[in-house]
Every structure is written in C-alpha cells, then in structure tokens.
N, C-alpha and C positions, 0 to 999 in steps of 0.2 A: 504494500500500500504506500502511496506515496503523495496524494492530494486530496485534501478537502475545503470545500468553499463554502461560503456563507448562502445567500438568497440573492435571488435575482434583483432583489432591491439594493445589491450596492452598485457603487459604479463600478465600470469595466477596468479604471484603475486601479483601484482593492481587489476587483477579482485576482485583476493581474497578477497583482502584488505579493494576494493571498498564494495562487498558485505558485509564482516563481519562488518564494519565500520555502515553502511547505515540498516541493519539487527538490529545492536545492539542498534543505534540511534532513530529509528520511530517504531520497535515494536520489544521487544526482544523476542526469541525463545521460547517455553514453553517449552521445554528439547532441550538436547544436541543430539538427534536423528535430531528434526526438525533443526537444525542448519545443520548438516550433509546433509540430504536432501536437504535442499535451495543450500547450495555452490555446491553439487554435481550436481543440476540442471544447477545450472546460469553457470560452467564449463563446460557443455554441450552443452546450449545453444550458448555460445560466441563462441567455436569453430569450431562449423559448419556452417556447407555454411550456407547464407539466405533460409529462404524456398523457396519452389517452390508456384507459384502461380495457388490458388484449381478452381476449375468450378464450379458453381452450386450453386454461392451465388448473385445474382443479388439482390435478396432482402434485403440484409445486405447494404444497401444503403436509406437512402429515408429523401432528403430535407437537406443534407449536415450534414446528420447523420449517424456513420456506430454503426451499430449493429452487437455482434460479441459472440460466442457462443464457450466454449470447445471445442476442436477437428478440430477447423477451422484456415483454413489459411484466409487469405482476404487480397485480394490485389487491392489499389484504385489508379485511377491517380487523379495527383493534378492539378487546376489550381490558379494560383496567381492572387489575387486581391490590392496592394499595401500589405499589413501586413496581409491581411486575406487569410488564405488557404482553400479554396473549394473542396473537397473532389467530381471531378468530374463524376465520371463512377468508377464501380467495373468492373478489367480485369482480363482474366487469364493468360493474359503476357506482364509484365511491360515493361518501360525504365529503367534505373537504376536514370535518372536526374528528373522521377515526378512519381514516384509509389512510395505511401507507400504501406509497407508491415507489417500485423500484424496477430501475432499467437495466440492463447488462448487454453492454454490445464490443463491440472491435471497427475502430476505422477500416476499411478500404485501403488495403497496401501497409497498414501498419499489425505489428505482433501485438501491440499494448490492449490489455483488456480494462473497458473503463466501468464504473458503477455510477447512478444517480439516484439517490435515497432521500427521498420529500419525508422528513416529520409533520405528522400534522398537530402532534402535540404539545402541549404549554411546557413543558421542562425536556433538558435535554435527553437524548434517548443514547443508549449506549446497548450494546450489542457484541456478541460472537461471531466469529467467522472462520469457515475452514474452507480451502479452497482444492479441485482437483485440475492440478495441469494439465492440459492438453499432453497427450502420451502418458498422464503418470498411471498408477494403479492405485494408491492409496490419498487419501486427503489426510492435506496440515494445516495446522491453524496458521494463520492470515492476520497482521494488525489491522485493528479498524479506529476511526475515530470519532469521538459523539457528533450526533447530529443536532444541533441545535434546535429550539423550538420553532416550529414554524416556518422552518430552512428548512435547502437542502444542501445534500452532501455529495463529495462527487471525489470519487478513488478511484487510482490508475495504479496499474500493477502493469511494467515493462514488457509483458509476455502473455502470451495466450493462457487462458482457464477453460475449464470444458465447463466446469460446474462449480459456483457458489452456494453454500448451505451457512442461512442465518440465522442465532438462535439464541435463544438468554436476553431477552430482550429485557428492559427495564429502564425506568425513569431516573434522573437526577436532578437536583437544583442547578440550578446554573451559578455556580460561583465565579465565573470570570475565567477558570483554570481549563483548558482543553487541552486533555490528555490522551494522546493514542495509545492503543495497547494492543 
C-alpha cells in the first residue's frame, strides 16, 4: 500500500501533495513514469463522481468479509454494532449514510493495482486487509490506512492483485493521528 487521499472536496493541490507526500513516504516510485501514472490516477479518481453501484457480486460477501477482484465495483450496507462495523448485505443501490463503496481496478498498460474506498461514516473506519498476487497461491496481509469520515480512500500497490479480502472492520474517533498499519 502506498497512497491515500482525502475527498474530492480538497483541491487538486492537497491531492497532489497528499499523494506525492504519502507515495514518497511508504514506497517510492521505481521511475519517474510510475510516479506520473499514480498522481494521474489518484486525479482521476478524486474527481469523479462515486461509482455506480455493479450487480452480480453477491458473493463478494461471506461472514463479514468482502472479497473484491479488479474491475469491480462493490457496494455493501453497513450495520453498526457499538465500534464494530458489519458489512451487512452486498446492494446494487446504496444510501449515501451506510453503503460502503469500493473499486478495484489496474490502469491500461500499467502492473499497479489501485483501491477506492468511500466511508460513509461519521468516524474514521479502519480495516484489515490481505491481499492475493497475481500468480501467488497463498494471501498476506497488506497495510491499509483509515479512511476518514465521509472520504475516500485510495491505495496503490506497485503490482498486480488477483484478489483483495476486507475484514475487521471498525470505527474510530478521529484524533488528528492517521496511522497505517
């Protein structure tokens, strides 16, 4: 993991900034190409609408785990259990106050696999992650970083994934402090 941004509501400057910041910090570029491609992604991703939520993924759901694959959208309702968020049903059309929304795709000529994760909730969301490479046989855990309330989040991992699995979902305050782990 190596980027996460704020909302479409900052400017394309903080995006910037956020990204190159956060890029240079937890894994630098292998050329000045891959750097080009990530900002051009992540300025992609921030300023378009949320996606649309896909049909045809029921099974990217099972026992409060969502499974999620290149090329998919997925979109979940939540339900709240004091601090723990329960990922309850995959829909094909949200609320805006308990669907998450999450994308998983790969540019066009590049290896980097990106994620886009909407909170739709009042306190930060923090999360597990384990990821399966392309070619590998086993999944490993993967950092991920909170997503803020009411943002979204957006990780880049330098290489192809076949398959993300997200889990352990739960709430936090927002202290100012954003920690990846």
């Amino acid at each position: 993991m190596s980027t996460r941004l704020g909302d479409s509501r900052e400017s394309p400057c903080s995006v910037l900034l956020a990204l190159t910041v956060a890029s240079c910090a937890s894994n630098p570029p292998s050329s000045e190409n891959r750097s080009q491609i990530t900002e051009s992604v992540a300025r992609k991703a921030v300023k378009e609408p949320a996606p649309d939520c896909e049909a045809g993924h029921k099974d990217a759901l099972y026992n409060g785990t969502i499974f999620i694959r290149p090329g998919e959208v997925i979109c979940v309702r939540l339900k709240m259990l004091g601090s723990v968020v329960v990922p309850a049903e995959i829909v094909e059309k949200g609320g805006p106050a308990d669907t998450l929304i999450i994308r998983m795709w790969q540019e066009k000529g590049d290896q980097a696999t990106y994620l886009y994760i909407h909170n739709p909730l009042g306190r930060l969301l923090v999360y597990d992650a384990s990821m399966l490479r392309l070619g590998a046989s086993t999944f490993q855990h993967t950092s991920t970083c909170p997503v803020l309330s009411h943002r979204i989040a957006f990780e880049q991992w330098p290489y192809p994934i076949a398959t993300l699995v997200l889990a352990n979902f739960v709430t936090k305050p927002d202290d100012g402090q954003i920690v990846c782990e």
